[in-house]
mmCIF entry with sequence, helices, sheets and N, C-alpha, C, O atoms, coordinates in Angstrom:
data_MODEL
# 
_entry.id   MODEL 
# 
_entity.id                         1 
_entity.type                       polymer 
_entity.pdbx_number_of_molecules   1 
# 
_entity_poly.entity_id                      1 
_entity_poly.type                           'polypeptide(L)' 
_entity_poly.nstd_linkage                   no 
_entity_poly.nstd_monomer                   no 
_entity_poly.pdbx_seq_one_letter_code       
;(UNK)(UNK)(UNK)(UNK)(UNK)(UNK)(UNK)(UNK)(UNK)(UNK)(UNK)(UNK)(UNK)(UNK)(UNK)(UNK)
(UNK)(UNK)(UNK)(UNK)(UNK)(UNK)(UNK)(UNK)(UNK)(UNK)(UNK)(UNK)(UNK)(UNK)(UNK)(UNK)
(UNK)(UNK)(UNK)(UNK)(UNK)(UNK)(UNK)(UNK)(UNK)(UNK)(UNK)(UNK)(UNK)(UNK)(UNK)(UNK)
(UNK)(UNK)
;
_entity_poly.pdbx_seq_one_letter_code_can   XXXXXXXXXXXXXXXXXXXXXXXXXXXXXXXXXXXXXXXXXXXXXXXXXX 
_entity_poly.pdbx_strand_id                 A 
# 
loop_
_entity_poly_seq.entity_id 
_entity_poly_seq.num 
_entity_poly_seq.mon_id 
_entity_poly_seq.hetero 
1 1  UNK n 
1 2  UNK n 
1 3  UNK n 
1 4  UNK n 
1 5  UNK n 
1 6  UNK n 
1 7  UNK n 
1 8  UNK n 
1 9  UNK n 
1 10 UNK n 
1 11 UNK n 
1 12 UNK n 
1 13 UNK n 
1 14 UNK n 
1 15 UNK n 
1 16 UNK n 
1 17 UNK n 
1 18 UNK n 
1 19 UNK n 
1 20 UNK n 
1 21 UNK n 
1 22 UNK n 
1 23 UNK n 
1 24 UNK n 
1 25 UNK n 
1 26 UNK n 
1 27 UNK n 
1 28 UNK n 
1 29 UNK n 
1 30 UNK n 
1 31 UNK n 
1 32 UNK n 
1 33 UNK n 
1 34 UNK n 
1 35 UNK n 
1 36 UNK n 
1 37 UNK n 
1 38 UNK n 
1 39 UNK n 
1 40 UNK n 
1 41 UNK n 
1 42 UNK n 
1 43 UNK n 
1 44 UNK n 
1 45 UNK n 
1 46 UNK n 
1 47 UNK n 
1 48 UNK n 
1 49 UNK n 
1 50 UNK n 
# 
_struct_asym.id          A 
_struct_asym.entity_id   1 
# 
loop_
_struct_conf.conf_type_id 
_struct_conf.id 
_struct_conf.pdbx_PDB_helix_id 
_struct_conf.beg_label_comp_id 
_struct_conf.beg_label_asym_id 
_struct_conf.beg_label_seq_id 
_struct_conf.pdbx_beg_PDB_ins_code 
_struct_conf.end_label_comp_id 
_struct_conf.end_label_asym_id 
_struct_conf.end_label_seq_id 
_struct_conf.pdbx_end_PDB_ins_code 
_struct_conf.beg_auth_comp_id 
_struct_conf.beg_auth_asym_id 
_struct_conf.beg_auth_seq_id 
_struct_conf.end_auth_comp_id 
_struct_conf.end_auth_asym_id 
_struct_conf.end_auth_seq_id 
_struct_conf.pdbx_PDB_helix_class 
_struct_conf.details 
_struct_conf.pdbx_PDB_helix_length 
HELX_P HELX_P1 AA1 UNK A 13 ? UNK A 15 ? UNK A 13 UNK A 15 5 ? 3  
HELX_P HELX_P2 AA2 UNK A 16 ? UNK A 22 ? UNK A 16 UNK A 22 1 ? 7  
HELX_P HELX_P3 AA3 UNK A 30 ? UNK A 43 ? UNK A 30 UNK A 43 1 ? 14 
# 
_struct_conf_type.id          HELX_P 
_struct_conf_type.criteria    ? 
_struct_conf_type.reference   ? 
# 
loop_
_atom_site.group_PDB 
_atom_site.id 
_atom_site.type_symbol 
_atom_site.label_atom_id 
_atom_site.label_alt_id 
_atom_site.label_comp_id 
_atom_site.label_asym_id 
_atom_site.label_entity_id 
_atom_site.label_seq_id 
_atom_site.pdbx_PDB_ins_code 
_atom_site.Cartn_x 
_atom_site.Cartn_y 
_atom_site.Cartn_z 
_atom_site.occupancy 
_atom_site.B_iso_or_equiv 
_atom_site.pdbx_formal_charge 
_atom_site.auth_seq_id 
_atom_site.auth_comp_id 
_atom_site.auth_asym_id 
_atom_site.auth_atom_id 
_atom_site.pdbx_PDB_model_num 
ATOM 1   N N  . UNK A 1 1  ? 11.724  8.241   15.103  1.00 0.00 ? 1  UNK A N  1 
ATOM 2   C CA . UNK A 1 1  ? 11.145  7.349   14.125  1.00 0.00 ? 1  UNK A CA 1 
ATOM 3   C C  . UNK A 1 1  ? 9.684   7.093   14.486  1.00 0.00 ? 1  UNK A C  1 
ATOM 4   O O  . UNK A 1 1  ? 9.547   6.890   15.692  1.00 0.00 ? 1  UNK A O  1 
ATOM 5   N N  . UNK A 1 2  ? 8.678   7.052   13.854  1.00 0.00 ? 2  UNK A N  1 
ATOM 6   C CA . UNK A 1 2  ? 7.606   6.426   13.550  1.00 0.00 ? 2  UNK A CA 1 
ATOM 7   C C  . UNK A 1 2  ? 7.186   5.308   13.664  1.00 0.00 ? 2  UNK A C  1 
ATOM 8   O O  . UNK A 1 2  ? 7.668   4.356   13.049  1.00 0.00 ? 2  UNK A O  1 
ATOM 9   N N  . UNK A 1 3  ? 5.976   5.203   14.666  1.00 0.00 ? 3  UNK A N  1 
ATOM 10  C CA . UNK A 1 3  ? 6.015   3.629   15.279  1.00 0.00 ? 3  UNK A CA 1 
ATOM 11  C C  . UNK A 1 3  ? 4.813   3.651   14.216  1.00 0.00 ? 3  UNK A C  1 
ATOM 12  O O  . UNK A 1 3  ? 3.964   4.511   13.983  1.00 0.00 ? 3  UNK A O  1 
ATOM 13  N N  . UNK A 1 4  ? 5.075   2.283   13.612  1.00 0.00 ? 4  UNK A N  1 
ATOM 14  C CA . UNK A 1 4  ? 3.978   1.422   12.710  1.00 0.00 ? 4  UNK A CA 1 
ATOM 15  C C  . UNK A 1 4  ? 3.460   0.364   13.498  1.00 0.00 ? 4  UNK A C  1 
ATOM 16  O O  . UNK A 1 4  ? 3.615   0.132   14.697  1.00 0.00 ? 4  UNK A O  1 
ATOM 17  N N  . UNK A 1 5  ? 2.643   -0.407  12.384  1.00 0.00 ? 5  UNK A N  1 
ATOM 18  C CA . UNK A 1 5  ? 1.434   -1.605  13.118  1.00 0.00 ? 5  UNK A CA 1 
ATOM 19  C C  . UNK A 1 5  ? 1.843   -2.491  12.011  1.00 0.00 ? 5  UNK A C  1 
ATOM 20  O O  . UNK A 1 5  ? 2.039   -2.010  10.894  1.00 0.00 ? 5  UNK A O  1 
ATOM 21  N N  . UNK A 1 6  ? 1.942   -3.357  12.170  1.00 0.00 ? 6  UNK A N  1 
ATOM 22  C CA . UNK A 1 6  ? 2.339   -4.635  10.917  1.00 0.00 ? 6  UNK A CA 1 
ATOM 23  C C  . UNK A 1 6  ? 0.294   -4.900  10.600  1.00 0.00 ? 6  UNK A C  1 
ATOM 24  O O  . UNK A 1 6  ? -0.620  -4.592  11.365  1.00 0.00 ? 6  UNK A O  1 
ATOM 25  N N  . UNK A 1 7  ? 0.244   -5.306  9.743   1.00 0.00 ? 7  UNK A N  1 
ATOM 26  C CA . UNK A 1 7  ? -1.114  -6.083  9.139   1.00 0.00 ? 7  UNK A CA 1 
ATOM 27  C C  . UNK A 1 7  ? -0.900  -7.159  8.370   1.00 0.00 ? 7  UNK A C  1 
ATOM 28  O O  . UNK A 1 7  ? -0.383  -6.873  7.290   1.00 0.00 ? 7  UNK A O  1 
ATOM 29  N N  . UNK A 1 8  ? -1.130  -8.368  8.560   1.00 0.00 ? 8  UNK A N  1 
ATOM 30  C CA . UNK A 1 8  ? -1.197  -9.325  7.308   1.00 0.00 ? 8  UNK A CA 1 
ATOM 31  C C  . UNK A 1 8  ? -2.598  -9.564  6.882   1.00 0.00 ? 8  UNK A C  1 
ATOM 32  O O  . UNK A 1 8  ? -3.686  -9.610  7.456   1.00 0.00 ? 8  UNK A O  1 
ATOM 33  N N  . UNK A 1 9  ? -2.123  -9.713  5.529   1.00 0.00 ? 9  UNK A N  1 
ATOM 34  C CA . UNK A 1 9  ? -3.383  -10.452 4.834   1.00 0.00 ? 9  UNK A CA 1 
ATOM 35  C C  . UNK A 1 9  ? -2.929  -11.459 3.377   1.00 0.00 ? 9  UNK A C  1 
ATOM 36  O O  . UNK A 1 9  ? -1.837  -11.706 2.866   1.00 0.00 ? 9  UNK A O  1 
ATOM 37  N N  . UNK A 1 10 ? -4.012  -11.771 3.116   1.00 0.00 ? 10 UNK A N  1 
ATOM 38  C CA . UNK A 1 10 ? -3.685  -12.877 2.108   1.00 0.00 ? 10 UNK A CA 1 
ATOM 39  C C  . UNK A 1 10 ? -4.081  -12.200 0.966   1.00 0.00 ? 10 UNK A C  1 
ATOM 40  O O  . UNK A 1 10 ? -4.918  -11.301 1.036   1.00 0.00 ? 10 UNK A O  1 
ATOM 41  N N  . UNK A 1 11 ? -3.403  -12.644 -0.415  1.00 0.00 ? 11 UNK A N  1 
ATOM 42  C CA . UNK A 1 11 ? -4.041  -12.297 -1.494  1.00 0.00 ? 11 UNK A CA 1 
ATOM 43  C C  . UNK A 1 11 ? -3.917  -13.448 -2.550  1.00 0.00 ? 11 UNK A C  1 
ATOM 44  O O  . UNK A 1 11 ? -3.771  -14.593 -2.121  1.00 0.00 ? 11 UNK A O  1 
ATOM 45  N N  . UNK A 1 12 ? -3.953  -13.278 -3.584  1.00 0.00 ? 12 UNK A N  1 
ATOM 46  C CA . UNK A 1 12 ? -4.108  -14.343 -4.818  1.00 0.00 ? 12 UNK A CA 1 
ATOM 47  C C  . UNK A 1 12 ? -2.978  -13.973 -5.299  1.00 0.00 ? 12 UNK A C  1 
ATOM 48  O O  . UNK A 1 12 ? -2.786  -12.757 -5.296  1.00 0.00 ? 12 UNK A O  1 
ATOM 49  N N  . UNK A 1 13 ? -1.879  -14.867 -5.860  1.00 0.00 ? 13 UNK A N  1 
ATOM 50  C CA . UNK A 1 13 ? -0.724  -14.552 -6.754  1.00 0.00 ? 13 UNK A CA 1 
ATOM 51  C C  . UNK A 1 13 ? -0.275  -13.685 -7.388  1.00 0.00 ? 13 UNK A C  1 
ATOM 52  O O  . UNK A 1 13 ? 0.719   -12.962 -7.322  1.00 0.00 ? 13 UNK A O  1 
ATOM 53  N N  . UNK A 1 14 ? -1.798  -13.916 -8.571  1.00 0.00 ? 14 UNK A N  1 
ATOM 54  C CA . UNK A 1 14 ? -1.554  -12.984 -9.620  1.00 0.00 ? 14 UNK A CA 1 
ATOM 55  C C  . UNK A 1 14 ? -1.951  -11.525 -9.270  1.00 0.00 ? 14 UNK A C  1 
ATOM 56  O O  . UNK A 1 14 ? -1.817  -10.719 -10.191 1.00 0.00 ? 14 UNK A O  1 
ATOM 57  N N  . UNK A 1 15 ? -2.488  -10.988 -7.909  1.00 0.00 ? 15 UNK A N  1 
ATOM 58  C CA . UNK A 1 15 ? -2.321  -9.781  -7.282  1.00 0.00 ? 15 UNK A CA 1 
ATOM 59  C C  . UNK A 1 15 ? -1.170  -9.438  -6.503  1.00 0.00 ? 15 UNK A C  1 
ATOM 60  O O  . UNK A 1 15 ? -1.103  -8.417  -5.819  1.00 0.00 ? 15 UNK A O  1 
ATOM 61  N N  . UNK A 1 16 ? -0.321  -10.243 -6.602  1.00 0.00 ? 16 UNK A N  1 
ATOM 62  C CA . UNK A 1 16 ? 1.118   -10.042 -5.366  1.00 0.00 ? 16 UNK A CA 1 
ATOM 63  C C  . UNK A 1 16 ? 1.736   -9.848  -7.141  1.00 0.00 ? 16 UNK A C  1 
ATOM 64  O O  . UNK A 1 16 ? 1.979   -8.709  -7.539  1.00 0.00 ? 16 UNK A O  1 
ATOM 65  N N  . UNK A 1 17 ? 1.896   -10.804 -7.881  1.00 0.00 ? 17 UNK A N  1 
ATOM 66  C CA . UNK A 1 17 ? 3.022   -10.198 -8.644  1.00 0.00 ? 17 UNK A CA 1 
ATOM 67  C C  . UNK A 1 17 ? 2.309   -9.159  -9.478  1.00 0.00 ? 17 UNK A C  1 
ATOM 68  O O  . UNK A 1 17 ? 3.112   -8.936  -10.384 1.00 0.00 ? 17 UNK A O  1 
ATOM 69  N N  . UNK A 1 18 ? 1.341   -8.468  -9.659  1.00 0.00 ? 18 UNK A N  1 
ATOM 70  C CA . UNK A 1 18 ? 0.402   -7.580  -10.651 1.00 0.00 ? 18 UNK A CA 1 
ATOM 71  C C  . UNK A 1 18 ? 1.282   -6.027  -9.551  1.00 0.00 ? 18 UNK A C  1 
ATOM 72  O O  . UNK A 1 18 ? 1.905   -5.099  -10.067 1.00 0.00 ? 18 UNK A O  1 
ATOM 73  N N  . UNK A 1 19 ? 0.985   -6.257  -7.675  1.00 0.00 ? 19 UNK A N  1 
ATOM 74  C CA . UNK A 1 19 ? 1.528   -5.368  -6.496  1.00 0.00 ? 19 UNK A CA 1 
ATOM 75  C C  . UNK A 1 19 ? 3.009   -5.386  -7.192  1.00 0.00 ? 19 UNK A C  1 
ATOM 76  O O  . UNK A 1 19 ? 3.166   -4.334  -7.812  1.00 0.00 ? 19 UNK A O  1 
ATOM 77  N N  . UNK A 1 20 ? 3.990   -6.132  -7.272  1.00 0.00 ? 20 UNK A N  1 
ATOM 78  C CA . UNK A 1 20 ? 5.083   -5.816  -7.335  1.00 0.00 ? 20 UNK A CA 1 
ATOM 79  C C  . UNK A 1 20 ? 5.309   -5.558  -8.335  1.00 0.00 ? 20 UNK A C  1 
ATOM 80  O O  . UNK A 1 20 ? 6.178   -4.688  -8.265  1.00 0.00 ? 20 UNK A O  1 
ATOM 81  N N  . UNK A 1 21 ? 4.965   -5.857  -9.837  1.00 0.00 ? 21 UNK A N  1 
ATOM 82  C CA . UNK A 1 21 ? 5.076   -4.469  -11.207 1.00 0.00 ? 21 UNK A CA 1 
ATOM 83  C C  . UNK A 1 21 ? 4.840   -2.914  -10.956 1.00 0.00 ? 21 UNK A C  1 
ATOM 84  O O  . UNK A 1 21 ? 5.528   -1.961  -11.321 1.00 0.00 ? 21 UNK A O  1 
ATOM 85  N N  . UNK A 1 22 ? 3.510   -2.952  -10.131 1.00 0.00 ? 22 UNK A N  1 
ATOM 86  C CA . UNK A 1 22 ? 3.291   -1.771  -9.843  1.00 0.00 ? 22 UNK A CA 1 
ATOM 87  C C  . UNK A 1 22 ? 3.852   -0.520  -8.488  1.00 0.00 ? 22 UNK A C  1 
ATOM 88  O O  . UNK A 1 22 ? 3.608   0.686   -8.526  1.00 0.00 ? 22 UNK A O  1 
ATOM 89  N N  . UNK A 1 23 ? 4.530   -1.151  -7.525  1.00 0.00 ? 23 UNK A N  1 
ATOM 90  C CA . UNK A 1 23 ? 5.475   -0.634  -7.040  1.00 0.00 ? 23 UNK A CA 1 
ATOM 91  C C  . UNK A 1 23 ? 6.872   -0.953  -7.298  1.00 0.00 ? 23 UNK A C  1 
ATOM 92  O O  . UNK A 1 23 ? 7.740   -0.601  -6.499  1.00 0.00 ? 23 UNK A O  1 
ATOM 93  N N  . UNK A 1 24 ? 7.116   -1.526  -8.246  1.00 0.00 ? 24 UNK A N  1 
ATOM 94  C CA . UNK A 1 24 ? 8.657   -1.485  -9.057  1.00 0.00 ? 24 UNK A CA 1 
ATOM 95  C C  . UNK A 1 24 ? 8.191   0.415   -9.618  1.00 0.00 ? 24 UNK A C  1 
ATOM 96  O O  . UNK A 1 24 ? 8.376   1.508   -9.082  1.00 0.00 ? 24 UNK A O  1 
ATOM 97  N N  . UNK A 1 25 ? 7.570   -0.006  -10.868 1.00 0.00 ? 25 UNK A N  1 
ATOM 98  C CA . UNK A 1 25 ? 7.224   1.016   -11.505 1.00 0.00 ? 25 UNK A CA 1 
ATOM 99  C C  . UNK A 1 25 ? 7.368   2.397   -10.522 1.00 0.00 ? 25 UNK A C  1 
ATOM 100 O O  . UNK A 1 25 ? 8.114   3.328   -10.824 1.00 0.00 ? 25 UNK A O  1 
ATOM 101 N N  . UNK A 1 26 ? 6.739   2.378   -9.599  1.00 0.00 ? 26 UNK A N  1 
ATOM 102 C CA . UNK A 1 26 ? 6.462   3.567   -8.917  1.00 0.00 ? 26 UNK A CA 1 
ATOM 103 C C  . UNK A 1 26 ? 7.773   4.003   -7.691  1.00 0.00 ? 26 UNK A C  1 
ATOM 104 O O  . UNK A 1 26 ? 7.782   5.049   -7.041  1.00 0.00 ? 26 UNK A O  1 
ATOM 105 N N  . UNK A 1 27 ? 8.760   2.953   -7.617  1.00 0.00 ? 27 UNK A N  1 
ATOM 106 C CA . UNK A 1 27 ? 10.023  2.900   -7.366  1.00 0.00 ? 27 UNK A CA 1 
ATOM 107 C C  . UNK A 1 27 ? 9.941   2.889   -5.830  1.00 0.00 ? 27 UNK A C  1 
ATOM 108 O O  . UNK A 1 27 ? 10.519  3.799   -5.236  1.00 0.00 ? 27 UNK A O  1 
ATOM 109 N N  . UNK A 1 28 ? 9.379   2.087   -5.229  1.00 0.00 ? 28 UNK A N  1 
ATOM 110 C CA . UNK A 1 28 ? 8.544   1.762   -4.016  1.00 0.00 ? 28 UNK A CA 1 
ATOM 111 C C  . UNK A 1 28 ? 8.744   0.061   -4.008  1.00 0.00 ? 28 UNK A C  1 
ATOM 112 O O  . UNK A 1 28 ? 8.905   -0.778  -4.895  1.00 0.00 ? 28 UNK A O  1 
ATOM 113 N N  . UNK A 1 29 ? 8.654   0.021   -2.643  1.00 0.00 ? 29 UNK A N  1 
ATOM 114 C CA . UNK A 1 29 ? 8.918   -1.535  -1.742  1.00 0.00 ? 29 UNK A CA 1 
ATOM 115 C C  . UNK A 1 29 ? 7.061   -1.630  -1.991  1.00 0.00 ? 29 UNK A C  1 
ATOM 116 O O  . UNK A 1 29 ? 6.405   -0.594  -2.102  1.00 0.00 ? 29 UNK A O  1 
ATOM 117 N N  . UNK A 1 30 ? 6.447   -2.946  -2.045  1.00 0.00 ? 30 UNK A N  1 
ATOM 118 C CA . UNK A 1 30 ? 5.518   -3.232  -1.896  1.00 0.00 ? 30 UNK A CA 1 
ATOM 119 C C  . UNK A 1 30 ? 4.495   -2.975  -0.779  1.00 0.00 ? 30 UNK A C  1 
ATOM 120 O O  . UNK A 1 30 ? 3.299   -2.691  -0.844  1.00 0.00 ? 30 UNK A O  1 
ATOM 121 N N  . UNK A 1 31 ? 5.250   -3.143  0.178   1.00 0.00 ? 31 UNK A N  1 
ATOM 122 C CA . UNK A 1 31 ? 4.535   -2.241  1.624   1.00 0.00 ? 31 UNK A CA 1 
ATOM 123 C C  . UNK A 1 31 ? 4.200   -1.224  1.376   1.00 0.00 ? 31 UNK A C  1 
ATOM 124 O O  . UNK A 1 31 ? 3.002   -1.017  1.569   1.00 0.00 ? 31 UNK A O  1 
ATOM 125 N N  . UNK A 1 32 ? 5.181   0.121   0.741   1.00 0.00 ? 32 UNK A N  1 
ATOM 126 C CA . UNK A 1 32 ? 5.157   1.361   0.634   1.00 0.00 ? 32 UNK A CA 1 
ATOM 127 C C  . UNK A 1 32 ? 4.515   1.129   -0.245  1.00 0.00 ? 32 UNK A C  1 
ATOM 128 O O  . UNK A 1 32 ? 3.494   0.831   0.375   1.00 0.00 ? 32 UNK A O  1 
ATOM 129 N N  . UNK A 1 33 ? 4.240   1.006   -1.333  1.00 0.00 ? 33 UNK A N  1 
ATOM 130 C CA . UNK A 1 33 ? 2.949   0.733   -2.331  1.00 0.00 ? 33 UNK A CA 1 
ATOM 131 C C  . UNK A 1 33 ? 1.502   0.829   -2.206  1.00 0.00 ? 33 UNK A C  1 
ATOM 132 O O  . UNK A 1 33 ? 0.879   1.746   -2.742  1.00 0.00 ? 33 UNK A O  1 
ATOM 133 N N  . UNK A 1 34 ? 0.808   -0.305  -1.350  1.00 0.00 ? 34 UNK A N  1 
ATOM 134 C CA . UNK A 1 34 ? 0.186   -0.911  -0.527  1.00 0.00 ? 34 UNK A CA 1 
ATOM 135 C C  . UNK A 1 34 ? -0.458  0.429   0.405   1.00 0.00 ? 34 UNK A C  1 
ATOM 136 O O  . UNK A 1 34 ? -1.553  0.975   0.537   1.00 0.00 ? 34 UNK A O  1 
ATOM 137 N N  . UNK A 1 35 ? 1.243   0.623   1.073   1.00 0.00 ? 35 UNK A N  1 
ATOM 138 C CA . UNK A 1 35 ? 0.420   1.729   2.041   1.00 0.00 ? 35 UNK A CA 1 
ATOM 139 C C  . UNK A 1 35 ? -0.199  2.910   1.434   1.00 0.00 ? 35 UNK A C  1 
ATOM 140 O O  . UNK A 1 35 ? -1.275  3.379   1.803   1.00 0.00 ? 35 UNK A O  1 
ATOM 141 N N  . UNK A 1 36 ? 0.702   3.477   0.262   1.00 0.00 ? 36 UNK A N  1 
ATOM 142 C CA . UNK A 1 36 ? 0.452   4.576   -0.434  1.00 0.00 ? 36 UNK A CA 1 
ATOM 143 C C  . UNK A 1 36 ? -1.223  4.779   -1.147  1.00 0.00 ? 36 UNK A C  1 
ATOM 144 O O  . UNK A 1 36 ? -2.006  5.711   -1.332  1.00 0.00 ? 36 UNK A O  1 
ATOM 145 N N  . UNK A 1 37 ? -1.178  3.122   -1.419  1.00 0.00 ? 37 UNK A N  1 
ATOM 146 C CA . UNK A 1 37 ? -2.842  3.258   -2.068  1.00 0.00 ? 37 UNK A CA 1 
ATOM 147 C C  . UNK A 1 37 ? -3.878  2.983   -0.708  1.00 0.00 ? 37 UNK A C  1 
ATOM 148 O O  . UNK A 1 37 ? -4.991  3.509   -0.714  1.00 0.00 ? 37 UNK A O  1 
ATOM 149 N N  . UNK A 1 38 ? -3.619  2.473   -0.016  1.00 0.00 ? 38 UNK A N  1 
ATOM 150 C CA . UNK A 1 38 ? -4.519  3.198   1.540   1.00 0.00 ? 38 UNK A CA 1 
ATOM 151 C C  . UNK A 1 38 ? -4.530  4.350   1.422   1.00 0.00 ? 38 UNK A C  1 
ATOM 152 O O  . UNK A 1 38 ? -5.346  4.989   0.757   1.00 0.00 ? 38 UNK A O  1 
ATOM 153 N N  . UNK A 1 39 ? -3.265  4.949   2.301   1.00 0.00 ? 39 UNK A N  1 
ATOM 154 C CA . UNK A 1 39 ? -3.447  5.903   2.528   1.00 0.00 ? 39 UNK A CA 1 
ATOM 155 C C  . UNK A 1 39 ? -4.638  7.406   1.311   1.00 0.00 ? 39 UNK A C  1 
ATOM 156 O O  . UNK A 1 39 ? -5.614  8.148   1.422   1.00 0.00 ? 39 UNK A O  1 
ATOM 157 N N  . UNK A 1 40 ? -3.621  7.005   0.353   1.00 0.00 ? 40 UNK A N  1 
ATOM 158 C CA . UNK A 1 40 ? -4.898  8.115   -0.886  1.00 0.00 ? 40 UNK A CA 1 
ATOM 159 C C  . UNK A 1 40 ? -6.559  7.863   -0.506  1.00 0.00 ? 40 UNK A C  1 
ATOM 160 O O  . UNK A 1 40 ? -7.441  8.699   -0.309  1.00 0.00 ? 40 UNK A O  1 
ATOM 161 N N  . UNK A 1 41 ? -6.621  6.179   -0.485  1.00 0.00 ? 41 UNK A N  1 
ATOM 162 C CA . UNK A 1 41 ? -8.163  6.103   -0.145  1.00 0.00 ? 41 UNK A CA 1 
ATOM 163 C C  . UNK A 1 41 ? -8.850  6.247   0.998   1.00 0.00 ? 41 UNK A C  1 
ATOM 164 O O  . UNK A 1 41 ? -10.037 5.962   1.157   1.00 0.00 ? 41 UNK A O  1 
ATOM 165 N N  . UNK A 1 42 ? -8.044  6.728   1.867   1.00 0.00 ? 42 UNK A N  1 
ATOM 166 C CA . UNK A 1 42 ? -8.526  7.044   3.268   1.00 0.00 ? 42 UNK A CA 1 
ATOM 167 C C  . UNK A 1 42 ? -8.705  8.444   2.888   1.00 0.00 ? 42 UNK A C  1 
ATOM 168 O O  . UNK A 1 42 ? -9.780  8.994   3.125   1.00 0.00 ? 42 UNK A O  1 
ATOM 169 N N  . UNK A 1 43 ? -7.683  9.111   2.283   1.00 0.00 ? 43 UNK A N  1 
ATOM 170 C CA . UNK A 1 43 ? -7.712  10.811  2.204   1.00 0.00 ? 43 UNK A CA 1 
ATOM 171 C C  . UNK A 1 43 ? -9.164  11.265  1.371   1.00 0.00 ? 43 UNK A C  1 
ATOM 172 O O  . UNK A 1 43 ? -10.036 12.064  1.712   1.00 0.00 ? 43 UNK A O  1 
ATOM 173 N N  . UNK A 1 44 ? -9.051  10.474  0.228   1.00 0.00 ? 44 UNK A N  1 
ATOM 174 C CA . UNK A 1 44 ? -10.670 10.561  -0.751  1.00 0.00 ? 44 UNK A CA 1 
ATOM 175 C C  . UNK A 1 44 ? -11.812 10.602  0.018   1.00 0.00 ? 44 UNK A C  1 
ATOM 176 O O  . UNK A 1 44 ? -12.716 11.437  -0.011  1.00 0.00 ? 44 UNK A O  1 
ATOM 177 N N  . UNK A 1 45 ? -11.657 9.371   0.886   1.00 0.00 ? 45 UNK A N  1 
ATOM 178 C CA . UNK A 1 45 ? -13.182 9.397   1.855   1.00 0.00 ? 45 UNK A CA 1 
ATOM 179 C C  . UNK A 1 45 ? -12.993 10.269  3.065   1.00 0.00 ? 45 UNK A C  1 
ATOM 180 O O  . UNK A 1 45 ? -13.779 10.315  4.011   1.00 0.00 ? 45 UNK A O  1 
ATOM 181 N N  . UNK A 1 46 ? -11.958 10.908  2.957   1.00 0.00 ? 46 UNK A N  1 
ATOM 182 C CA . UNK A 1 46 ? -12.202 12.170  4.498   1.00 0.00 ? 46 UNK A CA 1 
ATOM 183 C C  . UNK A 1 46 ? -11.943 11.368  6.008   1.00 0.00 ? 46 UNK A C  1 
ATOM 184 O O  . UNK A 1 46 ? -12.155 11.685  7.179   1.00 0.00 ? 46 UNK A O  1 
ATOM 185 N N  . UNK A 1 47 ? -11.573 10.589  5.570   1.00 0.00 ? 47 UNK A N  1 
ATOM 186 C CA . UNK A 1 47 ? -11.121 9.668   7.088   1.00 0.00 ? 47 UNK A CA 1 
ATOM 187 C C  . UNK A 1 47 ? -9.781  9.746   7.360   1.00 0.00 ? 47 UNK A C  1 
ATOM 188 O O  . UNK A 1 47 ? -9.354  8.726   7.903   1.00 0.00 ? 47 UNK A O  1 
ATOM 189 N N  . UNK A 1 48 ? -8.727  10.867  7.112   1.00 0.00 ? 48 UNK A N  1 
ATOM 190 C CA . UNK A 1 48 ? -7.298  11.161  6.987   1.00 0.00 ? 48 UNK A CA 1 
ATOM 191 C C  . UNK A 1 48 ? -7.250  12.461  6.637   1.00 0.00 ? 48 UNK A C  1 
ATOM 192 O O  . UNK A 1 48 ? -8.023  13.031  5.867   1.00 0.00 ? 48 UNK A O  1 
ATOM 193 N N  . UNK A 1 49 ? -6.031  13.073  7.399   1.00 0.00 ? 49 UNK A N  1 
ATOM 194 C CA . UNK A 1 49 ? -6.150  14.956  6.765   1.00 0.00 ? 49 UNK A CA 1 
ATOM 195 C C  . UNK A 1 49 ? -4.980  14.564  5.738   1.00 0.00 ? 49 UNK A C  1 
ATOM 196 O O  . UNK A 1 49 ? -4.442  13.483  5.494   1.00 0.00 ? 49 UNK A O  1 
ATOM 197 N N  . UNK A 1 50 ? -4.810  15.740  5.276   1.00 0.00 ? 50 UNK A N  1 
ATOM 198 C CA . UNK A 1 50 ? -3.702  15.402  4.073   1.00 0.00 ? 50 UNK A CA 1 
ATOM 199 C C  . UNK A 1 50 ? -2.304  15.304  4.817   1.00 0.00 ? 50 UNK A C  1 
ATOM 200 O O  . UNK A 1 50 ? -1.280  15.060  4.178   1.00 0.00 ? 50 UNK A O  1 
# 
């Protein structure tokens, strides 16, 4: 298994429930969501291999 790093941060409401429409939709836990749109934007700027 894959050792992870926890991160918290804060956000505004209406971005936590706007996050959880949009990883419902995408059939994803909010973490996995979250991480998924990191991760793409790390890959865009070349700071991640694919």
């Amino acid at each position: 298994m894959a050792k992870t790093a926890s991160v918290g941060i804060r956000i505004e409401p209406e971005f936590k429930e706007a996050l959880e429409k949009a990883a419902k939709l995408d059939r994803r836990s909010v973490a996995s969501y979250i991480e998924k749109l990191i991760a793409d934007d790390l890959r865009r700027k070349g700071l991640i291999e694919e």
